[in-house]
N, C-alpha and C positions, 0 to 999 in steps of 0.2 A: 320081601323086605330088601331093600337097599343095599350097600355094602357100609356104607355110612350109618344107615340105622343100625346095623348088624354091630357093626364095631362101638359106637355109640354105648349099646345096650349092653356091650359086655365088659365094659371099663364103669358107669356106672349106673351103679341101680340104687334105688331109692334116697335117702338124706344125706350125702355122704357127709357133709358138714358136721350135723344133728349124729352121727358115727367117731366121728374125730373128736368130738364137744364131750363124746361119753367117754370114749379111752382115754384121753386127757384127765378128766375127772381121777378114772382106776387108776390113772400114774402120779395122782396127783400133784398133778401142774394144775397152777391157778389159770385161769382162761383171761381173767383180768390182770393179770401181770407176765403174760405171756412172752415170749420171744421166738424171732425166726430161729435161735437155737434152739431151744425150747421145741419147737414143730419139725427140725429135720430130720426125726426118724422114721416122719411118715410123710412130709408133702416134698420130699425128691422122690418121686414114685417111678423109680426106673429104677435099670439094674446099677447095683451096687449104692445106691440112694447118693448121699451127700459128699458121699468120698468120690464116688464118680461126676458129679457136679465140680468139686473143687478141681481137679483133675484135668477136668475139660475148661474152668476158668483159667488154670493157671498159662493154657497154650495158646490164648484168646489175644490180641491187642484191643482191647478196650481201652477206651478214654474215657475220663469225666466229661459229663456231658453229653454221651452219647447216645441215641438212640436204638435200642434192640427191639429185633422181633423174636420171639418163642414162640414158634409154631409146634403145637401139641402140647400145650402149657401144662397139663393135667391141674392140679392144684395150686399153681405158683408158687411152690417152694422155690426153681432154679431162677425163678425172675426176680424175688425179692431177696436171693441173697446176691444175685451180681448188682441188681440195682443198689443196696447197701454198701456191697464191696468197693463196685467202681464208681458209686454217686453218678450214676447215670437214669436212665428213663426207659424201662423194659413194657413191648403190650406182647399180652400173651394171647392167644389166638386154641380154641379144644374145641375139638366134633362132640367132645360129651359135655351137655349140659349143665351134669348135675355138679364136674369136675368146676367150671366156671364160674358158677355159683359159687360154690366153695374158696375158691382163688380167691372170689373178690369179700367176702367175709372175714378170710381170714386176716387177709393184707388189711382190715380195718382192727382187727383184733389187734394185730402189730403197730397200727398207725402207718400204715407205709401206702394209702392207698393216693397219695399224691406221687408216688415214684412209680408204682405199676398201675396197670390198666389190661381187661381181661374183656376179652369178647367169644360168644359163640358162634364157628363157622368153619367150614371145612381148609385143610390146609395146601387143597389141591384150589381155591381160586379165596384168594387173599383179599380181604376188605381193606386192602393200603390202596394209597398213590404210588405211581413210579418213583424211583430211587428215594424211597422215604426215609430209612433206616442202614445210620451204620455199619451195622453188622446181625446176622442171625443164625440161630442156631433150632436143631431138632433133635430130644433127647430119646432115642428109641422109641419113635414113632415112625419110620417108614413100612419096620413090617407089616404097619395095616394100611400103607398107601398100593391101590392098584393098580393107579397112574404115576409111576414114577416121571417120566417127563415132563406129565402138568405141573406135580409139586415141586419140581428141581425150578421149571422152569420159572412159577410164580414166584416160589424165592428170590430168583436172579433178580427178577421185573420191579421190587421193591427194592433191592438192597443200591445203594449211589453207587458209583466207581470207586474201584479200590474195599470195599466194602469185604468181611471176612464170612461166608458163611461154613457152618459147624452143625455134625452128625456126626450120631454114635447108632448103632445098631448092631442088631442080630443078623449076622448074613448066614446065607445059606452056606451051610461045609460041601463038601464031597461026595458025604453018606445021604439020601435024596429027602426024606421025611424026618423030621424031628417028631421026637414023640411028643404027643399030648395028656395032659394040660399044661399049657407053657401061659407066663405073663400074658402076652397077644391074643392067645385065641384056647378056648379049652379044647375045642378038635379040627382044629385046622380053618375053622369058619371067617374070613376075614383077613386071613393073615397070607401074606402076600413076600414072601422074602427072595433075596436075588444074592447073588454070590459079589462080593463085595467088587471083586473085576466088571460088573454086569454096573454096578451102584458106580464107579468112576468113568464109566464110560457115557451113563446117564448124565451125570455130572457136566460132562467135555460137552455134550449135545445142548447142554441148556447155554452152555457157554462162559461154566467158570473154571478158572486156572489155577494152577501150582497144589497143585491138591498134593494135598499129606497124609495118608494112610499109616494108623496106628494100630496093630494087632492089640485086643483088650485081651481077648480069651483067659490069659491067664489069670489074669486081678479079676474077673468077673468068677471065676471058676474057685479062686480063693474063698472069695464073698463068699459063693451060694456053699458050700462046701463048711464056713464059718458059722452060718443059718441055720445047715443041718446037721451040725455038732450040736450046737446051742441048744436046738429044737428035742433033740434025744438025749439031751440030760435035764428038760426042764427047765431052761435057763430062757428060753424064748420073752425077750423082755414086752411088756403089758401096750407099751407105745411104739407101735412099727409099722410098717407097708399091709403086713399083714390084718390089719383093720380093710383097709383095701383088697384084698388078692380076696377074702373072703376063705369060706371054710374049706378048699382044696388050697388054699397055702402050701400043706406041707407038701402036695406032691408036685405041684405047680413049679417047686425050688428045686425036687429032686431031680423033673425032668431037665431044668433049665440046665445043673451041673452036667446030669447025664448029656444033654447032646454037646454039648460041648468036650465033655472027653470022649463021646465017638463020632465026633468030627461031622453030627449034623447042623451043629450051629457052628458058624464064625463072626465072634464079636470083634470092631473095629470103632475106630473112633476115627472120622477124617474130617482134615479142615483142611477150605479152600475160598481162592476169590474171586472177585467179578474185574475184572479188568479194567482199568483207569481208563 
């Protein structure tokens, strides 16, 4: 198997739409009166979901009008709220089929599907043109990239001059193995992580500048630590990621906390550009 198929097959399996469509139901949210509020507690499917989205839009220069890529879209939650936010025009790009699918259903369920656009394809060789795209961003998807230089550097190759591109990720800590089951990988299969010094020097090589390194670790370690209160006193709300993570959920969250307070994971957010 591939490392594409491998990753692929472990972000999604079977309907996930037809999954979303049923939890909706049990929360009862109307599917016809729906909204992209209404959908953020499950389609920002990364760590810390929609607060980490907002978080990473706020440090963003976006314009109206502008053109974004989202490489590793999962569902299109982060596309259709920046594209809402800033009235701009996001294509999201996911190695998982079933995630892309979903993207572009849901964006019709909203009516947004003139503002986004969702394709299937790897985000190590981009189906754009050269400098196509304002600006772009990847929301905790590089731990399953194992070409980090191809995906840095296809990034670069679409984005125009001056253009912002934006990653958030799990870096490798100090301590060598995070434990398993984590978001990325249930035993280490696909996941590919680099120490965040490793990830900006990749960065310089593709040839973008002024990069800004943001420790997350802490507000990510809030979250999951929020998750697993919640989760042990029954309070685990009906509509969340966990439709997604599937039925190791709970331990899936505890790893995520645990490596991060012993310092196998280091979460980061960094933004940088391509040069005028």
């Amino acid at each position: 198997m591939t490392n594409a198929q491998s990753v692929s097959d472990h972000w999604g399996k079977g309907d996930v739409y037809a999954r979303i469509l049923e939890a909706m139901k049990l929360a009862e949210i109307d599917p016809n009166f729906a909204t992209i509020e209404d959908l953020a507690p499950v389609d920002h499917f990364h760590a810390r979901g929609f607060a980490g989205t907002v978080d990473l839009a706020d440090v963003l220069p976006i314009q109206e009008g502008d053109r974004l890529v989202d490489i590793g879209c999962g569902i299109g939650g982060p596309a259709r709220y920046l594209a809402k936010r800033f009235h701009c025009h996001v294509d999201g790009l996911d190695i998982t089929e079933p995630f892309v699918e979903a993207a572009e259903r849901l964006s019709m369920l909203v009516g947004m599907e003139d503002m986004v656009e969702f394709r299937h394809g790897d985000g190590q060789k981009l189906p754009y043109k050269n400098e196509a795209f304002d600006g772009g961003y990847a929301q905790h998807v590089t731990m399953n990239v194992p070409d980090r230089d191809a995906f840095f550097a296809d990034a670069f190759r679409v984005l125009k001059p001056g253009a912002f591109f934006a990653l958030t990720e799990h870096g490798l800590g100090e301590v060598w193995e995070p434990h398993h089951p984590v978001p990325w990988s249930e035993d280490g299969t696909g996941a590919h992580l680099m120490r965040p010094s490793d990830t900006v020097a990749a960065l310089e090589r593709a040839g973008f500048s002024r990069i800004q390194v943001t420790n997350t670790g802490a507000k990510y370690l809030q979250g999951y630590r929020a998750a697993i209160e919640r989760s042990e006193k029954g309070e685990a709300p009906v509509f969340g990621v966990h439709i997604l993570l599937g039925e190791l959920a709970p331990q899936i969250v505890r790893n995520a906390a645990r490596n991060i307070e012993e310092d196998r994971t280091h979460p980061v957010q960094i933004v940088c550009f391509k040069s005028k």
